[in-house]
Each structure stands twice: as C-alpha cells, then as structure tokens.
C-alpha positions in Angstrom: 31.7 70.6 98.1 28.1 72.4 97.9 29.7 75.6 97.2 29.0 77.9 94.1 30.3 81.3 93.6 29.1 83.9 90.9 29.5 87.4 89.2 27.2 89.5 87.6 28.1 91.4 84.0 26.3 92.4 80.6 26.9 90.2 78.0 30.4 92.2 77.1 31.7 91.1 80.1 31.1 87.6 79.9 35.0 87.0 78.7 35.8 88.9 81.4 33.8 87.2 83.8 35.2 83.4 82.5 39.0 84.6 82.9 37.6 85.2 87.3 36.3 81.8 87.0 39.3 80.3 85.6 41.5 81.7 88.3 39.0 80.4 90.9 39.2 76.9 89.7 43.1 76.8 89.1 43.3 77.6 93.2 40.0 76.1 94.2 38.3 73.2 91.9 35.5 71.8 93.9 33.8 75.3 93.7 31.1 75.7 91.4 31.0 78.8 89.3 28.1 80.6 87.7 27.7 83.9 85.1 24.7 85.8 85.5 24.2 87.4 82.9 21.7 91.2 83.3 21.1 91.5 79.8 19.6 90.0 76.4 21.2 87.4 74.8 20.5 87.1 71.2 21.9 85.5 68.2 24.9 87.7 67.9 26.3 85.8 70.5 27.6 82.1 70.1 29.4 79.7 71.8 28.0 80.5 74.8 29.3 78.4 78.3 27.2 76.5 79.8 27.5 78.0 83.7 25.2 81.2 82.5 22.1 82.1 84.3 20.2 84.3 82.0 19.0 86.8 85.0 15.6 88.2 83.0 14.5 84.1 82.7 15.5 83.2 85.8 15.6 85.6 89.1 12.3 85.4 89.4 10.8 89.2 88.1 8.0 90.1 86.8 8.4 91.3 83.2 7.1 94.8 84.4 9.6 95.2 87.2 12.6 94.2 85.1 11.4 96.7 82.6 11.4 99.3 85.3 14.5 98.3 86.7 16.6 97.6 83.4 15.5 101.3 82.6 15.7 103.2 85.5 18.9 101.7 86.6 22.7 102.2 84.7 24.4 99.4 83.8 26.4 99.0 87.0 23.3 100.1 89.4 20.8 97.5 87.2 23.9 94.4 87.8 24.4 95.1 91.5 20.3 95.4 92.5 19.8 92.5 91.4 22.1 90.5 93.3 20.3 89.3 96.3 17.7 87.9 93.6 21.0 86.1 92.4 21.7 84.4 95.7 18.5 83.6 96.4 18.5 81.6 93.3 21.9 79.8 94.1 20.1 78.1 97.4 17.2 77.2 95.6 19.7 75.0 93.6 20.6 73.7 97.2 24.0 75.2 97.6 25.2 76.1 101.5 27.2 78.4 100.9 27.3 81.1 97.8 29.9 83.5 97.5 29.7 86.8 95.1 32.9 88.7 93.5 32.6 91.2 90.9 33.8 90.1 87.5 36.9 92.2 87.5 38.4 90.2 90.4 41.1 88.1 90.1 41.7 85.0 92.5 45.3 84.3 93.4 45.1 81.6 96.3 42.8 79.5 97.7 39.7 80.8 99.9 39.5 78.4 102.5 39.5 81.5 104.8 36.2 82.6 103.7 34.5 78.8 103.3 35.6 78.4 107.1 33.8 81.8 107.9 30.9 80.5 106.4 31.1 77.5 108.5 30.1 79.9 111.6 28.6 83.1 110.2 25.2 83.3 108.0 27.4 86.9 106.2 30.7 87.4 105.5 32.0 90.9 104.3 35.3 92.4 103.4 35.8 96.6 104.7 37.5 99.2 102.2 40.0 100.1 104.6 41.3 97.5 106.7 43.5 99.9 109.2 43.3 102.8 111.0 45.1 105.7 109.6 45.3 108.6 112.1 46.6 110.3 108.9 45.0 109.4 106.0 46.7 109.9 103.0 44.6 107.7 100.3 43.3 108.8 96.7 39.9 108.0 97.2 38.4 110.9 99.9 37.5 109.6 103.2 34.2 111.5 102.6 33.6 109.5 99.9 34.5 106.4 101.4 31.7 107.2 104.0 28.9 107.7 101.2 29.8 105.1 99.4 29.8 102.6 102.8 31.8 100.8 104.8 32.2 97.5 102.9 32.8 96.5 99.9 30.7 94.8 97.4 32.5 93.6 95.1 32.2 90.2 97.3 30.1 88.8 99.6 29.5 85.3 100.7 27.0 84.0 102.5 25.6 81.1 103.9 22.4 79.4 103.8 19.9 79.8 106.6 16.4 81.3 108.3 18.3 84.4 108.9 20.3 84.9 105.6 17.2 84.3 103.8 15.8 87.0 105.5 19.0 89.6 105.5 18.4 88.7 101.5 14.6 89.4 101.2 15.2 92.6 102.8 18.2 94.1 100.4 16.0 92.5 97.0 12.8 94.7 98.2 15.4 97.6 99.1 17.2 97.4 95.9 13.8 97.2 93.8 14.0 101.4 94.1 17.0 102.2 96.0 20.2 100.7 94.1 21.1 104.3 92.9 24.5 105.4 92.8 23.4 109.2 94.5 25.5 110.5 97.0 22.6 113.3 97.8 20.6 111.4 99.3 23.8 108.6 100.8 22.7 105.7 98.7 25.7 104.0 96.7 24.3 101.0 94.6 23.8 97.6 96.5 26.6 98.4 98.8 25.5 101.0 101.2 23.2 99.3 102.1 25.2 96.7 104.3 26.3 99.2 106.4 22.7 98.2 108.1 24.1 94.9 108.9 26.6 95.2 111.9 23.6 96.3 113.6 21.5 94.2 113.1 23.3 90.7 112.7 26.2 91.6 115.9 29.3 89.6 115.6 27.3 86.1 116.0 26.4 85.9 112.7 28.1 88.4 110.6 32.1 88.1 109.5 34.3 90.9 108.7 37.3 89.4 107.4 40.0 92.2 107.4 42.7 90.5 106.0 44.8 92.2 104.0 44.8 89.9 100.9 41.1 90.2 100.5 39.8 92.3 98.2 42.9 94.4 97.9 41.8 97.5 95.5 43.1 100.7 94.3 41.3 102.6 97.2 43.3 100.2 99.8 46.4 100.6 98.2 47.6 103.5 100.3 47.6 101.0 103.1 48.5 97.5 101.5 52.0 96.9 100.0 52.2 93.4 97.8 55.4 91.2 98.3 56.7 87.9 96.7 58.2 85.1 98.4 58.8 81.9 97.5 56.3 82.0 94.4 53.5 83.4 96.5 52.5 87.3 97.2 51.8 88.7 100.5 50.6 91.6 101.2 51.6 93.8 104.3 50.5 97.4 105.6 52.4 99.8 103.8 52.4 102.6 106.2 53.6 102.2 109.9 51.0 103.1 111.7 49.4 99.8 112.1 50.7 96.6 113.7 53.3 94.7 111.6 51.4 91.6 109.8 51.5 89.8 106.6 48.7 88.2 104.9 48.6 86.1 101.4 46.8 87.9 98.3 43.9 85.4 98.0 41.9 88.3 95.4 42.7 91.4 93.8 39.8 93.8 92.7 40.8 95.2 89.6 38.2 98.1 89.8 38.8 101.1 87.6 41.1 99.3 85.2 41.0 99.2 81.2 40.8 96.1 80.3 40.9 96.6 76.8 43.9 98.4 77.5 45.3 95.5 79.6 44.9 93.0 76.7 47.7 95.3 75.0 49.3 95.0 77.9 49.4 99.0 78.8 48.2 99.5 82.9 45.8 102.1 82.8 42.7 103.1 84.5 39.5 104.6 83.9 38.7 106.1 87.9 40.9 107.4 90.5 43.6 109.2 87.9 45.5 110.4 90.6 46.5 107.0 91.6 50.0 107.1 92.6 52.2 104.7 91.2 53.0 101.8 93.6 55.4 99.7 91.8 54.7 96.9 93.9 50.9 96.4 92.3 52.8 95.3 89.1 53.6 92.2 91.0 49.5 91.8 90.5 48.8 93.5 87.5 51.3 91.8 85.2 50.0 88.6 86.1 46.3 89.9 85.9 47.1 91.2 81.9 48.5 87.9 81.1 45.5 86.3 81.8 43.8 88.7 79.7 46.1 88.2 77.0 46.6 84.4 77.5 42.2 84.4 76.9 42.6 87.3 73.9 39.9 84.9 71.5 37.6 84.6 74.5 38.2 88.1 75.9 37.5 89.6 72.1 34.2 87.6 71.6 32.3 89.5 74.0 33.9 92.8 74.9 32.2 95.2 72.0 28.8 93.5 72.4 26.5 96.3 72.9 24.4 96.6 76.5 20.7 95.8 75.3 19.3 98.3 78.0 21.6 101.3 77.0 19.6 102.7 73.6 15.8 103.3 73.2 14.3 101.1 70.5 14.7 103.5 68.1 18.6 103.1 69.1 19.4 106.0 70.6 21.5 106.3 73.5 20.1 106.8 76.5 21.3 109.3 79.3 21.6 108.6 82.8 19.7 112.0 83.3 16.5 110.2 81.0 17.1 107.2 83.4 16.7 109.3 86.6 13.6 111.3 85.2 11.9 108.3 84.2 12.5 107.3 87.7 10.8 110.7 88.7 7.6 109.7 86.9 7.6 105.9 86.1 4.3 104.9 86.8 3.1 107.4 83.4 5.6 105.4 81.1 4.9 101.7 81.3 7.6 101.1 78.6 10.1 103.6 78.9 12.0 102.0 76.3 9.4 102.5 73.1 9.5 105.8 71.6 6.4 106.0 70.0 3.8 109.0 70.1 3.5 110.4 73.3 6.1 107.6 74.4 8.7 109.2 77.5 11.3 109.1 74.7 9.2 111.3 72.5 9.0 114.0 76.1 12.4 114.4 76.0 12.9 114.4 72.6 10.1 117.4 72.7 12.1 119.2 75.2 15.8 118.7 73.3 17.3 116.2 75.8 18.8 114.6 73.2 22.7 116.0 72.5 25.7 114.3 70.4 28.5 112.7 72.3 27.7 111.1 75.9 27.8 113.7 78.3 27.4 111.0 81.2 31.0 110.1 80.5 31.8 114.3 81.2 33.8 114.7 85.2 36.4 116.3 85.9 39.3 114.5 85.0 37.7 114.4 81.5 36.2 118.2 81.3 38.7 120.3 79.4 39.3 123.7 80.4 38.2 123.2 84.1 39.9 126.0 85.8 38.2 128.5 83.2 35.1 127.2 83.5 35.6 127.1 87.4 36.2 130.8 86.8 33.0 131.4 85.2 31.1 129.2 87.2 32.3 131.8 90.2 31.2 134.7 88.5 27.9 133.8 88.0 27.3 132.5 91.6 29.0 136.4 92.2 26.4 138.0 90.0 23.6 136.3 91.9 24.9 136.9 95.0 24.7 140.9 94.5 21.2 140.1 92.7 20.1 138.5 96.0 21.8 139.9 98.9 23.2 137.9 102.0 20.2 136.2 103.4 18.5 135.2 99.7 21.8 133.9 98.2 22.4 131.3 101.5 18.7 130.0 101.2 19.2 129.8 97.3 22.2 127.8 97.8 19.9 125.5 100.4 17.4 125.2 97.6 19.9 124.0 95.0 20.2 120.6 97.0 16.6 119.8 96.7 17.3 120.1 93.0 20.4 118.2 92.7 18.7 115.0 92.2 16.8 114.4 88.2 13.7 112.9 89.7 12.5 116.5 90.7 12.8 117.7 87.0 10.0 115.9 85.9 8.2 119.0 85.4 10.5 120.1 82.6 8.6 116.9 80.3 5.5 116.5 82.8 2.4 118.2 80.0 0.7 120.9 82.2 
C-alpha cells in the first residue's frame, strides 16, 4: 500500500508521537508512519527511530526562513505552519495518498473509511461539530468555534495530484506569515485556513467525513457519546436532536490532556476546565493511559527534553509577546535568537521585558483573584470614562483593538 501517515512534535513529543504510530499499525500495518520532528536534535538524544524526518534538513527552507519562522512562531504555531512543507515532502517519496493526525491522537480501528475517500477526493477533512444543535450546549463557545474554523486539523489526508499540489503550495506560502494563533485578526494556526477550501474545491474533490468516530475530541463531546459492544466502541449522538446513528471510534484526539499526568494514570486536562464529566470517555481514556503507561521507558526518554526554539542563546525564556514583536519588526533582526549588542534580545532587555515566571502560561482559569481584579479593571475603565466623556470613551474603546495585537508595539523597543 503506497500510503504513509505522519505527525509533527518537538523532540519531547517524540514518545508521544511513537505510542500514535503504534496504535496505527496494531489496526492498520501496511501504512507507513513518519515523525517529523520541528526542532534540533542533538546529542542529548539517543536511540532515536528510524521513521524521523528531521524538518530543518529536510522540508526544503531556507536557513533564513526557518530562523524567521522558528522565532516568530510558538511551538504549536511553528509545528502546524509547516505542515503542507511536510506533505509535500511525503509525495516526493512517491506516496498516493498521505494522511496527517496530531500526535496526541489515538487510533482505535482501522481507517479504510478515509483510504476509500482518498480513492475519489484530492482532500479529506473531518468538521468540529458534526451535528446541528439548535441548542448548543458545548464547553468550547460557538464563537470560538467560528474563529478558530470549521475543521479540524489535527488530521488531514490527502491525495496526490495537479490539484492537491496546488491546494498545498498555496497554505505553505500562506503559512510562511499567517500561522498565528490570533483571534483579532480570525487567523487560528494552519487550521483556519481550510475554511477556504469548500469554496474552492466543491464536493468533487473535497471530503468531509462527518462520522462520528473521527476525530472525536473534548469540544465534540457534548454531541458524541462512546459505547462498547462486543469488544469494539461506537460512538452515537448524545443529544436527541439529531438523527439516531452509530458509528465505530476509528481515532480519538486527546487534545488538552496531561499526558504526564496520564502516565500516573490521573485524567486531567490542561484546556477547557470546565469539561463536564462524561463518564462514558473513560471507555477511551483508560485505554489511551495504558498505552502511555504500557510505553513509560519510551514515553520518559523524550518528554522533559527542552524545545530548542523556546530560550534565546543566552538561555533565557522567550515570551510569546518577544515572538509577536519580532514579528512586528523582523526584517531589523536577522537572528532574533542571538542577544548580543544591539541584538532584538538586548531591546527588550533595555526596555524590562524580561519578568520571572512565564506569564504566557497566565488565563483565566489560572489567574488568581479574578473577580477582584475584574473589579479593578471596571473601575479604571469608570475613571476614564468620566475623564473622556461619552463620545471619547466609545472611540477609545475602538482604538484599543488596533492595539490588541504585539506587532504594533514595536515602537516601545524601535530606537527613535
């Protein structure tokens, strides 16, 4: 079979990313699986499998744009923009069909569903939400679920052809400046952008599969209830306002999840904390930790490696706010990472941008004290708002989104 499928992870994932591929070759063993790998590997690593694709050597960048990108991009934004470059490399090794799943996926059946879409359609996508929920009662915000697109990436599988090769030319040049995670401005990563595609493929060449049992996720949950019957989980709409079906789990998207945590075999997540608790998942999840547990030597190897892009070379951290203002004014910093004289590091070390603890790990559900703070935050805005008067306060509050995004802070380390 001239199929391959990949993921994309830092090196600390790699365990992580081996424990998918076993899964996908207990259920499917004629598919070929690949790691690429988005960050340096060096001599703290051994025993190394031989399916890597070290992405710097071998996507096909320049040495300046992968500086530019590795910099300007956070860990999951650098891994996701430069996943058309990874497909693009697959066919080159003459694979027909390539399929992508994020590493934290978990494959429980066989996927001849999606190799017999690829047999007819150049794209095949999965949506968040397979139903239609006249009442949506869901974690994740249905506002958010429209910024962050219609589909999701954490798969993709494709086919090779004129037209794929050209669907994947456009997202690598799209995703050269625009894989940003920023909801100002309605670009989410890689992913948004395939919201494009419907449009511009129509149902001749583009697949959704809506199947329930693929890529099930904690923002589908709401809608998808997990079953076992003879050995084998289904999954089924858990409300009733959709038609009565029941599809097999073929992969579960563990997005969110500890997985260090899982290894100890505690279920906990990192995002959406107010995750009710649908006792059915453990069906999933208690197979998905034994797995983790089962590879605990292999998992361990690779999880505290340290991401080679996230410190300057002085080894300090570096903030997704330095990231974004870098992005603001790259083309003064051909090395972003150096912090010698003059050097952007030395800018914003100039200007105190440098603070103890990470504050890029600082939201809400973290943030102590929020309703105080809240409180303050209203009396401020209050204060301003006799300052300025009616008319000034509404066109201040306009202004304040041209300045929610870092890049126009440049000024604040620009030299006058």
């Amino acid at each position: 079979m001239n199929t391959c499928a990949f993921t994309i992870v830092a090196k600390n994932y790699i365990g992580l990313a081996m424990i998918l591929g076993k899964s996908l070759a207990k259920h499917n063993p004629d598919i070929d699986f690949k790691i690429v790998v988005a960050d340096e590997i060096d001599g703290e690593v051994e025993n190394l499998p031989d399916n890597l694709i070290i992405a710097k050597k071998e996507l096909g960048y320049s040495s300046d744009i992968w500086t530019n990108m590795s910099f300007k991009y956070n860990l999951t934004e650098f891994c996701t923009a430069i996943k058309p470059a990874a497909f693009i490399r697959l066919f080159k090794e003459e694979y027909t069909k390539v399929i992508y799943f994020d590493p934290d996926i978990f494959i429980f059946s066989d996927i001849s569903c999606i190799l017999s879409a690829l047999d007819k359609f150049d794209v095949v996508l999965t949506p968040q939400i397979a139903g239609i929920h006249v009442d949506y009662s869901g974690e994740h915000p249905e506002w958010a679920m429209n910024v962050n697109g219609i589909f999701n990436l954490g798969f993709c599988g494709m086919s090779r052809s004129d037209l794929s090769s050209k669907v994947l030319e456009w997202w690598r040049k799209r995703l050269l400046d625009n894989s940003f995670a920023d909801r100002s401005v309605g670009n989410f990563t890689d992913q948004k952008w395939m919201d494009w595609i419907p449009g511009s493929l129509g149902s001749e060449h583009l697949c959704v599969l809506n199947s329930l049992g693929m890529n099930m996720a904690p923002w589908n949950y709401f809608e998808r209830r997990l079953f076992e019957e003879s050995g084998k989980l289904f999954v089924s709409y858990r409300t009733d306002d959709n038609p009565q079906r029941r599809d097999p789990l073929v992969f579960l998207h563990f997005a969110g999840y500890d997985y260090a945590q899982m290894e100890q075999g505690d279920i906990s997540r990192k995002r959406i904390h107010n995750l009710k608790d649908y006792d059915d998942i453990q069906l999933a999840t208690s197979i998905y930790c034994k797995a983790i547990q089962e590879e605990k030597v292999l998992f361990d190897s690779f999880i505290n490696l340290d991401y080679s892009y996230g410190k300057y070379s002085n080894g300090e951290r570096i903030d997704n706010f330095h990231r974004r203002l870098f992005h603001g004014c790259q083309n003064d910093f051909p090395n972003p990472f150096d912090t010698g004289r003059d050097s952007f590091h030395a800018r914003l070390k100039k200007r105190g941008m440098f603070v103890a603890g990470c504050i890029d790990k600082i939201s809400k559900q973290t943030m102590g004290g929020l309703r105080d703070k809240e409180k303050k935050e209203n009396f401020f805005f209050s204060v301003l708002y006799r300052i300025f008067g009616y008319k000034r306060y509404v066109l201040f509050l306009k202004s304040l989104y041209f300045y929610c995004r870092p890049e126009l802070h440049t000024f604040l380390i620009k030299k006058k």
